[in-house]
C-alpha positions in Angstrom: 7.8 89.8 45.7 4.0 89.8 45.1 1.9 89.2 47.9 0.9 86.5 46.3 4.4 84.8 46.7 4.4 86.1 50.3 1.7 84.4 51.3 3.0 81.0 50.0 6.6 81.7 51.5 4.9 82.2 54.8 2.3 78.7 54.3 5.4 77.4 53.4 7.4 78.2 56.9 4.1 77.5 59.0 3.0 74.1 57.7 0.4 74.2 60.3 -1.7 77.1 59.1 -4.2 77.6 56.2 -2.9 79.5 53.2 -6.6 80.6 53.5 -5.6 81.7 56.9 -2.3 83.4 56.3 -4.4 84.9 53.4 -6.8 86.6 55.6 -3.7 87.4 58.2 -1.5 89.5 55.6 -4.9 91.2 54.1 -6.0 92.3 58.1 -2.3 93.9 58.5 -2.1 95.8 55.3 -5.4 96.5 55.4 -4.7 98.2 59.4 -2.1 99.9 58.2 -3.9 101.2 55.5 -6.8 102.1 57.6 -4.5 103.9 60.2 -2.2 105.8 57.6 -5.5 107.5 56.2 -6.7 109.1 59.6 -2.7 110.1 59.6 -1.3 107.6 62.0 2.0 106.7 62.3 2.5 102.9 62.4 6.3 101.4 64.0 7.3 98.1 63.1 10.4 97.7 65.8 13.1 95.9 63.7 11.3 96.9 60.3 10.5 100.5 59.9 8.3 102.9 60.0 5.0 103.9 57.9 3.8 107.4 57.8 1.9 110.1 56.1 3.7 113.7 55.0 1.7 116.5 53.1 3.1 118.4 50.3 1.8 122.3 51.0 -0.4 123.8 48.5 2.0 126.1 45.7 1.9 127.3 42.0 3.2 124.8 39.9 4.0 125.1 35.9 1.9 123.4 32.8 4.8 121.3 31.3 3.0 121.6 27.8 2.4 125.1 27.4 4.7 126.8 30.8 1.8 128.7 31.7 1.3 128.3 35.8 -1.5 126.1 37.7 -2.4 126.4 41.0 -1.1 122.5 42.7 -3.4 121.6 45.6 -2.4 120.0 48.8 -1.0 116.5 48.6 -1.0 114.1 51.1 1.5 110.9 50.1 2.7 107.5 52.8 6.3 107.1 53.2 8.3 104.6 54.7 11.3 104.9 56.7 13.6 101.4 57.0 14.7 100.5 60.7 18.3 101.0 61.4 18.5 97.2 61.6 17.0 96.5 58.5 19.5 99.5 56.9 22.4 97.3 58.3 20.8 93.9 56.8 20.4 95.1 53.6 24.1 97.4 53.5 25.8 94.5 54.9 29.1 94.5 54.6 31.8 91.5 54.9 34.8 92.6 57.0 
């Protein structure tokens, strides 16, 4: 789904708001999130999951062209962890 789509699905559900307004909503809390995972906040959405930030150590990597070994600087990368609700919506399975 782009957010494109999101944004009409939820004008869509809430026919009393804006899609200007729903707009601006989904753009403040991806842009917080955002915001907070670069100073290396950890952001919990109860039900949803989790959004963080993990660094990958500096360590001598290897040129996949020529072999020869380079020097791989710290790396900094967001991950997201799924809810244990949301792993039992999406693993559902009919008994």
């Amino acid at each position: 789904m782009l957010k494109s789509e999101l944004i009409e699905r939820v004008t869509a559900e809430n026919p009393h708001l804006y899609q200007r307004d729903v707009e601006k909503i989904i753009n403040a809390i991806l842009d917080t999130i955002t915001t907070a995972q670069a100073q290396g906040d950890r952001i919990e959405l109860r039900g949803f999951g989790v959004f963080a930030v993990k660094t990958r150590e500096a360590r001598t990597g290897r040129n996949p062209r020529n072999g020869s070994k380079a020097q791989v600087s710290e790396k900094v990368f967001p991950t997201f962890k799924t809810s244990r609700d949301m792993h039992r919506r999406l693993n559902f399975a009919e008994d």
